[in-house]
N, CA and C atoms as a LAMMPS dump frame, in Angstrom:
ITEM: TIMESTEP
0
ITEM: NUMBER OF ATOMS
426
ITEM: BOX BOUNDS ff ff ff
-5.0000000000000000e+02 5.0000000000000000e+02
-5.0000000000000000e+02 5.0000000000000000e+02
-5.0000000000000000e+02 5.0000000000000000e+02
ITEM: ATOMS id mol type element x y z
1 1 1 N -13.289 -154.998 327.874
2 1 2 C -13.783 -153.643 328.029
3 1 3 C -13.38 -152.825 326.803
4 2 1 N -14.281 -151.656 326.427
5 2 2 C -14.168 -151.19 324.654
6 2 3 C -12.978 -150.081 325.233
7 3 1 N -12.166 -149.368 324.565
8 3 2 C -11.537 -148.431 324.269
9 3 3 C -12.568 -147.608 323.898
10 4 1 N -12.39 -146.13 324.687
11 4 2 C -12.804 -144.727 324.497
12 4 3 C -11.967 -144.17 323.504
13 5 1 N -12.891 -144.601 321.902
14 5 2 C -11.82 -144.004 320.927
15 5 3 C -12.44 -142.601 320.183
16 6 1 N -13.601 -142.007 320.608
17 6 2 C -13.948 -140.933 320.093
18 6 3 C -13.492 -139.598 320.578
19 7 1 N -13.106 -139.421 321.75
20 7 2 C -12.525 -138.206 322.65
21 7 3 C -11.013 -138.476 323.007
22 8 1 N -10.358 -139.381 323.126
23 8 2 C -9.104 -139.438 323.421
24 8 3 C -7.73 -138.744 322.885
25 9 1 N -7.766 -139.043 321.229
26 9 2 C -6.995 -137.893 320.74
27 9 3 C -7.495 -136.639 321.052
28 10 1 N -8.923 -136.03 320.635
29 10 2 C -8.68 -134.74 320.661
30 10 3 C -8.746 -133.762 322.199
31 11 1 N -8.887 -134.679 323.109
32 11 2 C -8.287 -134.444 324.474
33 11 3 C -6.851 -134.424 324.588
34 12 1 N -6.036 -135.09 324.09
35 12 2 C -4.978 -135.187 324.2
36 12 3 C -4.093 -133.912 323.425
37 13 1 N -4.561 -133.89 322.25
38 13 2 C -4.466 -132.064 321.349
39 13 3 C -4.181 -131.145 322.247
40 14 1 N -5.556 -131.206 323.02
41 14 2 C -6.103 -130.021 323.315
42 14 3 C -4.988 -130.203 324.945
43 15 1 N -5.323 -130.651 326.022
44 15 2 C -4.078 -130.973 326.883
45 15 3 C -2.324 -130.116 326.023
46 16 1 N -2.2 -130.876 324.901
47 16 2 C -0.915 -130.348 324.857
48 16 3 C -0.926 -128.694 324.396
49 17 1 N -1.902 -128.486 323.256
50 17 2 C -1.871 -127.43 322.798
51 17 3 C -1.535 -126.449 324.289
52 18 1 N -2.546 -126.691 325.532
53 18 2 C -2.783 -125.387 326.673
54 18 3 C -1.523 -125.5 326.873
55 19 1 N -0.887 -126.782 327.355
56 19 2 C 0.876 -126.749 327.913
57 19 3 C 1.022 -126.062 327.369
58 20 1 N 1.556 -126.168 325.501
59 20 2 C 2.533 -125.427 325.302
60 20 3 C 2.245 -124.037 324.445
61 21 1 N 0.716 -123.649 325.386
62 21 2 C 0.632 -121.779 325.491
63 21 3 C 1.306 -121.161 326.651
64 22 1 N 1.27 -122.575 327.944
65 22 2 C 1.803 -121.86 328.924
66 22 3 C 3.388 -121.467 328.683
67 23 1 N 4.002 -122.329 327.891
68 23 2 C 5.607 -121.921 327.44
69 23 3 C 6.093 -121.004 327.049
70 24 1 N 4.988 -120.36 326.115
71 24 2 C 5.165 -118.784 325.232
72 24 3 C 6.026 -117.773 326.456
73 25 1 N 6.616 -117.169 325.559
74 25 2 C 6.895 -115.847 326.18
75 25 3 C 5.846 -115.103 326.506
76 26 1 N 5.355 -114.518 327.357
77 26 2 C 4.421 -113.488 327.735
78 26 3 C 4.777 -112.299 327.424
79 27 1 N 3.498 -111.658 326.833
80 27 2 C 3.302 -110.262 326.119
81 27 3 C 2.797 -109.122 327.243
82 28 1 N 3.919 -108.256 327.275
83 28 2 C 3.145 -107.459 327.771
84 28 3 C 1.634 -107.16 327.88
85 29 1 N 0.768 -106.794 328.914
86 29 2 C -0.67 -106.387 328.391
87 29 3 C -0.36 -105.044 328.705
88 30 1 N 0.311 -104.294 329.463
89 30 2 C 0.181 -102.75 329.244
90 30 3 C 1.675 -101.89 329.014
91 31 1 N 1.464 -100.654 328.595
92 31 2 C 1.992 -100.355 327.783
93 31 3 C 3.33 -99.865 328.311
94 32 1 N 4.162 -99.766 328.331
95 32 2 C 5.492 -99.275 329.507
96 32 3 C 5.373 -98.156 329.872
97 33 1 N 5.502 -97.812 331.047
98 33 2 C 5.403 -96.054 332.177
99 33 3 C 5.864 -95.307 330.923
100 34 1 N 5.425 -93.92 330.749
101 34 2 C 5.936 -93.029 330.055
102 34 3 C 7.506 -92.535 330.666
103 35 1 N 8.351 -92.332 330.232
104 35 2 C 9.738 -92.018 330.922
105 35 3 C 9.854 -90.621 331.734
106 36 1 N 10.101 -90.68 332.719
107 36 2 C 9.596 -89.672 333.876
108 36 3 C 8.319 -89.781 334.719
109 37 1 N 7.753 -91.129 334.728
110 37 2 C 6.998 -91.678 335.436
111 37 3 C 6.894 -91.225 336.967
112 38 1 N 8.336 -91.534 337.681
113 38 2 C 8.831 -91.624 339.114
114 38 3 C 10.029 -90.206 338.74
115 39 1 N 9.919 -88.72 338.994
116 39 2 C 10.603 -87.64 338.643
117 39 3 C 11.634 -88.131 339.445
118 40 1 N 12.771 -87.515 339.528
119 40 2 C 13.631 -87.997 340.147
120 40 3 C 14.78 -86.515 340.347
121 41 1 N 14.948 -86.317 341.651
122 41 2 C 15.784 -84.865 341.675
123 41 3 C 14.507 -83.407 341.237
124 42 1 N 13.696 -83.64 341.415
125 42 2 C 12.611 -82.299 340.546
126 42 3 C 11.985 -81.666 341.985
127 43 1 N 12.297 -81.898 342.761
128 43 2 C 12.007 -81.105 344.196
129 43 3 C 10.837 -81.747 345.041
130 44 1 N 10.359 -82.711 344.131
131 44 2 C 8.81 -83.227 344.612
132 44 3 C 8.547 -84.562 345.061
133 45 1 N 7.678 -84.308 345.685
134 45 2 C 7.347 -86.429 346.118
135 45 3 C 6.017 -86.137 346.293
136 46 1 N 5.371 -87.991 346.395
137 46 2 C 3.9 -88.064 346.316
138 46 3 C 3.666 -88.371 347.448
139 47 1 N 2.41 -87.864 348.184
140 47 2 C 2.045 -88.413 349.422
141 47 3 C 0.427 -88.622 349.398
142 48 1 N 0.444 -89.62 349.498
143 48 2 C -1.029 -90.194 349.889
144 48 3 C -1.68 -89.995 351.149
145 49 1 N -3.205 -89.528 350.683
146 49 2 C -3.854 -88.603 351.884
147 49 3 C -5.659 -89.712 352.201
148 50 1 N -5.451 -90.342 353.43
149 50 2 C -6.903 -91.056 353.085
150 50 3 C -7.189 -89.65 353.983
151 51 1 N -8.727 -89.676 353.652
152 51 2 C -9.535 -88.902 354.018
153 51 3 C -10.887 -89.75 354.172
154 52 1 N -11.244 -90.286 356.037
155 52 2 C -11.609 -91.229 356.299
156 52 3 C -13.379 -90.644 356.371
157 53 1 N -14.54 -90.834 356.081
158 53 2 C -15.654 -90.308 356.303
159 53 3 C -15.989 -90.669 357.954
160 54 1 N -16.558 -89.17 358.257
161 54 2 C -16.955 -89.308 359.577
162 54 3 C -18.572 -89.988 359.759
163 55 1 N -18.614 -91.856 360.122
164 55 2 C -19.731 -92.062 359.563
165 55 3 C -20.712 -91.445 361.004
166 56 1 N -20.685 -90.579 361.886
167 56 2 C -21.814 -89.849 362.838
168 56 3 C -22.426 -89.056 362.017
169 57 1 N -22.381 -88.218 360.495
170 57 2 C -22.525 -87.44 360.296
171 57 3 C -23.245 -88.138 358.877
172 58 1 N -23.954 -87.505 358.035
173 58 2 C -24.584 -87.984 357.071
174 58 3 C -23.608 -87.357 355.467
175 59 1 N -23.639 -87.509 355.002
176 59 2 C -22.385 -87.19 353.278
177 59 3 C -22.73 -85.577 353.526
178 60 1 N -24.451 -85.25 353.106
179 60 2 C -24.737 -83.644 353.549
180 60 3 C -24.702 -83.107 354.095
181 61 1 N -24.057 -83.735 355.224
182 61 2 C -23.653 -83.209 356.541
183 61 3 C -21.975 -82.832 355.919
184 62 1 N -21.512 -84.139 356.068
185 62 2 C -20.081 -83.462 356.016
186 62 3 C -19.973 -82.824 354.812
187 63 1 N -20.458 -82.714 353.678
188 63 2 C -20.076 -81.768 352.875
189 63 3 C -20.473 -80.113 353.012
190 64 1 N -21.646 -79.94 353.96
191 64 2 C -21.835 -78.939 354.278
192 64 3 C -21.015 -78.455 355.031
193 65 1 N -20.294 -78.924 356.341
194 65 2 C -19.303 -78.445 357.108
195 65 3 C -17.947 -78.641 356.084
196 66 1 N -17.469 -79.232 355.376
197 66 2 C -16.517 -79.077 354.481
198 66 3 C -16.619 -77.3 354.014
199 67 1 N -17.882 -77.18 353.386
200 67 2 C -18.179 -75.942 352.883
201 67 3 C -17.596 -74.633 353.252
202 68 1 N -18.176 -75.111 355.078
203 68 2 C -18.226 -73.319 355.825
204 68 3 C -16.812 -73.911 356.066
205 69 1 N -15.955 -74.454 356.111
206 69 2 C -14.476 -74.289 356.805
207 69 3 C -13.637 -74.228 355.384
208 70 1 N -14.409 -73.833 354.038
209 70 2 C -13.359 -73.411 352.909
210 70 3 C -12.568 -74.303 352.41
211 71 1 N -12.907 -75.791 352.351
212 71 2 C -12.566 -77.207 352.097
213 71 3 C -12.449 -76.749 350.426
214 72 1 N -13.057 -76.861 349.856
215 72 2 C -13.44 -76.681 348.441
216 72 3 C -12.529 -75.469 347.88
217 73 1 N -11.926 -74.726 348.401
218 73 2 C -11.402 -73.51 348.289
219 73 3 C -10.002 -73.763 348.31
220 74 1 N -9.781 -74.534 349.285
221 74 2 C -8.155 -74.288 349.954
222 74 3 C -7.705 -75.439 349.576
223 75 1 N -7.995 -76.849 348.709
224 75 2 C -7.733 -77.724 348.57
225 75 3 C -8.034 -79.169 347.583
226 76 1 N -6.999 -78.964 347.061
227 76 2 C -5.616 -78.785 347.165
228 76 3 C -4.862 -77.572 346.975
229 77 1 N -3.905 -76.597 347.54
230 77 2 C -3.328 -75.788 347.477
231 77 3 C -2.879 -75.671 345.843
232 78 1 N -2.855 -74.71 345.458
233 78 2 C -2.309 -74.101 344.152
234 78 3 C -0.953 -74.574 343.894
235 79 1 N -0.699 -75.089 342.994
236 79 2 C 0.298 -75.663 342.309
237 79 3 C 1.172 -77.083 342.984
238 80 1 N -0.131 -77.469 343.563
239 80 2 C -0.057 -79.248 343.826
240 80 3 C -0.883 -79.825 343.056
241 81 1 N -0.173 -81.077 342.441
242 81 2 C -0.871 -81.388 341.666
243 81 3 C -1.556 -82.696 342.196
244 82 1 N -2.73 -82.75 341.225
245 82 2 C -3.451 -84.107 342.134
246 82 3 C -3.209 -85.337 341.054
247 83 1 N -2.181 -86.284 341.394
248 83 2 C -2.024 -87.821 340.921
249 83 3 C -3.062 -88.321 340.856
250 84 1 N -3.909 -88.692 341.901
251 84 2 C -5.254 -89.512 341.625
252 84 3 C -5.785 -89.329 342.946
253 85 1 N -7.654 -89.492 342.819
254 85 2 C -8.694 -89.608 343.803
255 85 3 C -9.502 -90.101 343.602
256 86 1 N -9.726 -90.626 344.102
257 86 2 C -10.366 -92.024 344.152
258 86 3 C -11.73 -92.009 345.459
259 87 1 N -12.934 -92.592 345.312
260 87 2 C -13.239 -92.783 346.31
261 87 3 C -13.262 -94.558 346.719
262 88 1 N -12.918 -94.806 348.132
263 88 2 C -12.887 -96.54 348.617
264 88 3 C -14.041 -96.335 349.361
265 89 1 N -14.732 -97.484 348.863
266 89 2 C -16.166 -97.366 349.763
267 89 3 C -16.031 -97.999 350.872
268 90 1 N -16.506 -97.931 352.043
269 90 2 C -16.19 -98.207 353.395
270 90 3 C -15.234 -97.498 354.232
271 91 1 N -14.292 -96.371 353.18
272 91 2 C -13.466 -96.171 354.356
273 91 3 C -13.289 -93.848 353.986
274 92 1 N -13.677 -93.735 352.457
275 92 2 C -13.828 -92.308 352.406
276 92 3 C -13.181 -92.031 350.562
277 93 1 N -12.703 -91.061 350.658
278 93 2 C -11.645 -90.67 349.675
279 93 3 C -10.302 -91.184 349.771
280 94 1 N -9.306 -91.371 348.811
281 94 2 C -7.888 -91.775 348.839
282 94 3 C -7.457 -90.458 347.523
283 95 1 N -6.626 -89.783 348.062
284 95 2 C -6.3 -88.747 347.152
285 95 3 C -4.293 -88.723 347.475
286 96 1 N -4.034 -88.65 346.33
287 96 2 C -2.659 -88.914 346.023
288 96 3 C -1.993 -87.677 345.159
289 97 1 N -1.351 -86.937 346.396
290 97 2 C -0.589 -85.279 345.732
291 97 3 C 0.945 -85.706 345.101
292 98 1 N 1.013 -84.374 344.115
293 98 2 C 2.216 -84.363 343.612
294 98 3 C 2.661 -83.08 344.836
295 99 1 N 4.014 -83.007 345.344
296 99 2 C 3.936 -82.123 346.342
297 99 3 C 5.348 -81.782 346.006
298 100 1 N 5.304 -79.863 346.344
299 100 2 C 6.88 -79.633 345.567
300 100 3 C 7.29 -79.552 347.253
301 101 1 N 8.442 -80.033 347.407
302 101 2 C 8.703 -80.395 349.2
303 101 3 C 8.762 -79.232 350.167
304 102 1 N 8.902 -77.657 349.915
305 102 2 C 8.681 -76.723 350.243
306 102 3 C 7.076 -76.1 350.176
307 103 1 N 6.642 -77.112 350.125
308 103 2 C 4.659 -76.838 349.951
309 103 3 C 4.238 -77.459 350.908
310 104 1 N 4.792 -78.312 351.367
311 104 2 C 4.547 -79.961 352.569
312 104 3 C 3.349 -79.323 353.671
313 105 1 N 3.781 -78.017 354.527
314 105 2 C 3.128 -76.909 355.343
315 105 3 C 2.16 -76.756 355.075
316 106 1 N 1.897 -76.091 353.402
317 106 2 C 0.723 -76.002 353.059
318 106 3 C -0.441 -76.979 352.7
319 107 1 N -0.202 -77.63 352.492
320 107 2 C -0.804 -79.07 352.112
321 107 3 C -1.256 -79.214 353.266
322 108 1 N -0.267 -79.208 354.365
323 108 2 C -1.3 -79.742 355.861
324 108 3 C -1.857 -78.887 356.507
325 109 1 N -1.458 -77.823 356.472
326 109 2 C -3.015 -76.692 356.975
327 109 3 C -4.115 -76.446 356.46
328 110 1 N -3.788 -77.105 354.678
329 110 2 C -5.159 -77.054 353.934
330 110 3 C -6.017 -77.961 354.891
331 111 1 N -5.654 -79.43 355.188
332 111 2 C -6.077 -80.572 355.594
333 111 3 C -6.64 -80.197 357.283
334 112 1 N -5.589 -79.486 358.03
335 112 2 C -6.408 -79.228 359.591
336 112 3 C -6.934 -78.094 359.507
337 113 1 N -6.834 -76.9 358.571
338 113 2 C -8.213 -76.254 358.985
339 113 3 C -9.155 -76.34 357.659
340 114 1 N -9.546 -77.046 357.282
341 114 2 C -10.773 -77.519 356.303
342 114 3 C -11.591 -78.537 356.231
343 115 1 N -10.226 -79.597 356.378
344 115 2 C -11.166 -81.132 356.398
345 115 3 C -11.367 -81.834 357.827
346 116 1 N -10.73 -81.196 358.854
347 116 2 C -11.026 -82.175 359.969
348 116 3 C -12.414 -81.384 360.533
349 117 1 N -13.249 -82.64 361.188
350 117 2 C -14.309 -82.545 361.655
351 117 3 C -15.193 -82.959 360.483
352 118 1 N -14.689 -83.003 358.971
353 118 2 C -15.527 -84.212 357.852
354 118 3 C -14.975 -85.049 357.752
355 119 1 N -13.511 -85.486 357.851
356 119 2 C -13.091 -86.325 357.909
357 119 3 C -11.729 -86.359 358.904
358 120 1 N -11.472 -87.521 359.266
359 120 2 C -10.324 -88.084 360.004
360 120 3 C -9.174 -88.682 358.773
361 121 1 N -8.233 -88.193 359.264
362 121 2 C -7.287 -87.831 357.873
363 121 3 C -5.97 -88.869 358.61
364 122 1 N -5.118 -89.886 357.888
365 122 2 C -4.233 -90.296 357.533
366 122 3 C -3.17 -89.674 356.063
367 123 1 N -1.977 -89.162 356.4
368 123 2 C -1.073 -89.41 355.843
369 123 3 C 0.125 -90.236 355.373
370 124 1 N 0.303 -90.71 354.407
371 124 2 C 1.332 -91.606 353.87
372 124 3 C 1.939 -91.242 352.946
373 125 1 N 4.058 -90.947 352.682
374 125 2 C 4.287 -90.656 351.809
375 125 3 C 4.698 -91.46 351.024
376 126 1 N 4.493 -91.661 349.713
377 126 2 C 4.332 -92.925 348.656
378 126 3 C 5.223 -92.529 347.727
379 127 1 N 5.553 -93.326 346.482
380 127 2 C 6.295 -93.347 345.401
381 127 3 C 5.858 -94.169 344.576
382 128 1 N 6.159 -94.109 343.53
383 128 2 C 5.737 -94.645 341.848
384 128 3 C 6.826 -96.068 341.519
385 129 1 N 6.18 -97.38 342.144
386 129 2 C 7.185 -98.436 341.842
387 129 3 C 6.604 -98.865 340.812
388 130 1 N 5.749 -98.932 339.913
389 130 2 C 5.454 -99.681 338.642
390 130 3 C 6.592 -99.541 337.734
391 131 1 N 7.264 -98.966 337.201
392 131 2 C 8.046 -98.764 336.245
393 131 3 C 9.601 -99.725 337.064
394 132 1 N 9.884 -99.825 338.296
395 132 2 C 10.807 -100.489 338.978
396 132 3 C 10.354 -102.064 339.39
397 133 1 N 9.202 -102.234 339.36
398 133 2 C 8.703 -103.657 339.388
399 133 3 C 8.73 -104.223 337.961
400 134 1 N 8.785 -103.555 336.879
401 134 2 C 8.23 -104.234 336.084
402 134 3 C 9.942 -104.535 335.737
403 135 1 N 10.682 -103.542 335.799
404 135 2 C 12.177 -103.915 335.574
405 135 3 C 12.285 -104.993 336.453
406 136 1 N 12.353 -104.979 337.485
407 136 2 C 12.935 -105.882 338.275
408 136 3 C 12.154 -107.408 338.267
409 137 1 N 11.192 -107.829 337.67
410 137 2 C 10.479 -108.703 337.117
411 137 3 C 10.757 -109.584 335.742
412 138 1 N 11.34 -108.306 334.814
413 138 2 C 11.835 -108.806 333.864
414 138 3 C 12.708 -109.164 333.938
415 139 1 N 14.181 -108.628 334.898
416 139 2 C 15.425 -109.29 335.044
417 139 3 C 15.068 -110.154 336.177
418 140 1 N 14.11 -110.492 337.022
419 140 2 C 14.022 -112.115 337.692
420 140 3 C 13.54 -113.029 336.972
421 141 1 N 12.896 -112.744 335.561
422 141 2 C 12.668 -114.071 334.398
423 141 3 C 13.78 -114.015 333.515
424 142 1 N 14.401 -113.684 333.684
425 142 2 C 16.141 -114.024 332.242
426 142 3 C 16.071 -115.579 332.85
């Protein structure tokens, strides 16, 4: 039987070359949290707000009743800041406050007298672990 001598070395190259990319040290792909990422002691925390669509109602629907109950007006309250909003399709908006902890009140009366009856509202209060994962990732590869 002949020997497969036209592909064998450079299969074999190529085999080792991928191994030993997988060996490399890995490069960051993004860029490290800016420092003060996760504030710490500054009076504030983040709380994540889904804001679930009421699907009985059509988008022009609920944005019209958003309207007359001053949704657009009252919210987010003045000097909360908005981290991120997002819309998830299938389930509504995901909006993520910066909240100074003596505002907490306001934030949720914006939410029951504006947005309920457009949406069904979940609260969750969250925090900023990227900058603590990525530490704690790097000291589980030493």
């Amino acid at each position: 039987m002949p020997k497969p001598a036209g592909f064998a070395r450079p299969l074999a190259a190529t085999l080792a070359a991928l191994l030993f990319s997988f060996t490399l040290p890995a490069q960051a792909q993004n860029p490290a949290p800016p420092p003060g990422a996760t504030p710490a002691g500054d009076g504030t925390f983040l709380l994540t707000i889904f804001l679930k669509h009421d699907e009985s109602k059509t988008l022009p629907q609920i944005n019209q009743q958003l309207k007359e109950q001053g949704y657009f007006k009252q919210f987010p309250p003045p000097g909360v800041e908005v981290v991120s909003w997002y819309v998830m399709m299938g389930i509504g908006q995901v909006v993520t406050l910066r909240v100074p902890a003596d505002r907490l009140r306001e934030v949720n009366r914006a939410i029951e007298s504006t947005a309920w009856g457009g949406y069904r509202t979940e609260f969750y209060p969250t925090y900023d672990y990227k900058a603590a994962a990525q530490k704690l990732r790097e000291e589980m590869n030493k």
